[in-house]
Phi, psi and omega in degrees: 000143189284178190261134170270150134236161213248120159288102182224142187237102189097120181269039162263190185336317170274335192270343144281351167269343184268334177284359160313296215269331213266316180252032166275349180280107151323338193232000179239204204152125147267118227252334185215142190191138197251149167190134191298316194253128205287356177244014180248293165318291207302304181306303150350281199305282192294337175280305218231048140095026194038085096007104203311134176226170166204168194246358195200114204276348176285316182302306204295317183293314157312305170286351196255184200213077198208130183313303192202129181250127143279107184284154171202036175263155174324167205256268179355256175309045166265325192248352155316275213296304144355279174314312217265319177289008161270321165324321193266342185060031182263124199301187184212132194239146180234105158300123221280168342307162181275342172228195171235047157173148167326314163299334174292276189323302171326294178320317206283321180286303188287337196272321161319291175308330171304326227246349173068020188237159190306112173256122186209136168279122167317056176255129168316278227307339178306336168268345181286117164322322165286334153330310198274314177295322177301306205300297196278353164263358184260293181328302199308329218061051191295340201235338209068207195274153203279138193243296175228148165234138223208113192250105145273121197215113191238134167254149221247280153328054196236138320321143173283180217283327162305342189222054189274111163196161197285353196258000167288339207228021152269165168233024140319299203223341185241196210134150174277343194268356164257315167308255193309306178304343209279306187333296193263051123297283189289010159285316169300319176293342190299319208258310181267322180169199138265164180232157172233133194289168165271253148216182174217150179220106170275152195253109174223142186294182202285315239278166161236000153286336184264155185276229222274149171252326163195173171205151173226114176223134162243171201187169184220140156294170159304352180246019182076009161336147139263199196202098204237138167221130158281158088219170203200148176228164162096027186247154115055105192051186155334126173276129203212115154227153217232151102261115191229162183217131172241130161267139159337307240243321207174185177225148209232022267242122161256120212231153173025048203113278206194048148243150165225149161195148212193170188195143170270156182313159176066346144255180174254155214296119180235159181295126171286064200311126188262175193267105167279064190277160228235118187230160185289116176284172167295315173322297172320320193254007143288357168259337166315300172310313184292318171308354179042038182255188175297166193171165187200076172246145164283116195263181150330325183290304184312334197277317177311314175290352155273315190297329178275355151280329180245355137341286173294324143333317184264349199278062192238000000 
């Protein structure tokens, strides 16, 4: 199988877990790597072997030799940067949301589906095993039939203490309900449908640059289900997010990530031992994909078809 090699543009916090992730891959390398700050790309550069760097993501496409570019810049720039690598015809993995407005997204898709090359969205959880088990006992019928489904997202914190930069804790392009909300949005259309808003109501502070403190949105499943997401920051205890599905039969929960836990009516509700089964990672299915072999990549359409449920969320 052939070696991919990796581009990758913006070194914060995901964009160094994924460069992590890319050269623990037998088939993959990052080969290059871009940051608007010339002393964050050098350090880059040299922790992975002193490596080509840059400070302008135009030099790099120009200058590299390369298989596959990972945006991994604030969402305010995702459709700049997007744009000039599909123009270069080099595939591409984008970090969600995919854009910073519907319109944006939209562009981003068409232009992309044109252009014939391997299009894909960062979301874990499509890979994650406790992700993976709720999708499959919500199938199996572990709950019975779905009576409400429900998004709890409570911060201690925003941005949380790992991720203080201004542009998480704006409310342009950051937030918890574009951080966080996007994941089990686009989990939910995976696992359920589509979905159609309702209405939303946001808690937003005096300041109009800082984002949202909290939100209450109802929405529908496709059978008319609802579908209610809470959340609220700046409070009180422990970061606690919740996916809870209530059924006729029982309740189903994806709690933080990687917990699962349920109960049948009449019991109480307990952790659910998951199966640590050895699963194809994104990385495994974007080389699968360039290899023109099977693959289970979440594309550009999945990121659009989220972005226009958080759009309208956020739209108060």
């Amino acid at each position: 199988m052939k070696h991919v090699r990796v581009g990758v543009i913006g070194l914060g916090a995901i964009g160094e877990r994924l460069i992590q992730g890319f050269n623990a891959n037998n088939h993959t390398t990052v080969t290059a790597v871009v940051d608007k700050e010339k002393e964050r790309a050098v350090d880059m550069a040299e922790k992975l072997g002193g490596i080509n760097w840059y400070d302008n993501h135009k030099d790099m496409l120009a200058n590299e030799e390369l298989d596959l570019v990972y945006v991994a810049v604030p969402p305010k720039y995702h459709h700049a940067v997007t744009m000039d690598v599909i123009d270069k015809g080099v595939h591409i993995l984008c970090e969600k949301p995919l854009a910073n407005s519907v319109e944006e997204a939209k562009e981003m898709l068409e232009k992309v589906e044109q252009a014939g090359i391997i299009h894909a969205m960062n979301f874990p959880l499509n890979y994650s095993n406790p992700a993976n088990s709720f999708d499959s006992l919500i199938k199996e019928g572990y709950i019975g039939k779905l009576r409400k489904l429900e998004l709890s997202m409570n911060f201690p914190n925003w941005p949380r203490l790992w991720q203080q930069n201004d542009w998480v804790a704006g409310r342009e392009q950051g937030g918890f309900v574009l951080e966080v909300g996007v994941h089990f949005i686009q989990l939910t259309q995976r696992i359920f449908g589509s979905i159609t808003f309702q209405n939303s109501t946001l808690e937003l502070p005096e300041d109009e640059t800082k984002c949202e403190t909290g939100i209450i949105a109802s929405l529908e499943l496709e059978d008319g289900t609802p579908f209610l997401i809470n959340g609220i920051s700046q409070i009180a205890g422990a970061e606690r997010i919740a996916y809870t599905a209530y059924g006729t039969e029982g309740t189903l929960s994806l709690g933080d990530w990687g917990k699962l836990e349920g109960g049948k009516l009449g019991e109480e509700i307990q952790p659910i031992e998951i199966e640590t089964t050895e699963t194809a990672t994104l990385i495994d299915n974007l080389v699968s994909a360039i290899a023109g072999k099977e693959n289970r990549l979440f594309t550009f359409k999945d990121g659009y078809e989220a972005q226009v449920i958080l759009e309208k969320l956020r739209d108060n």
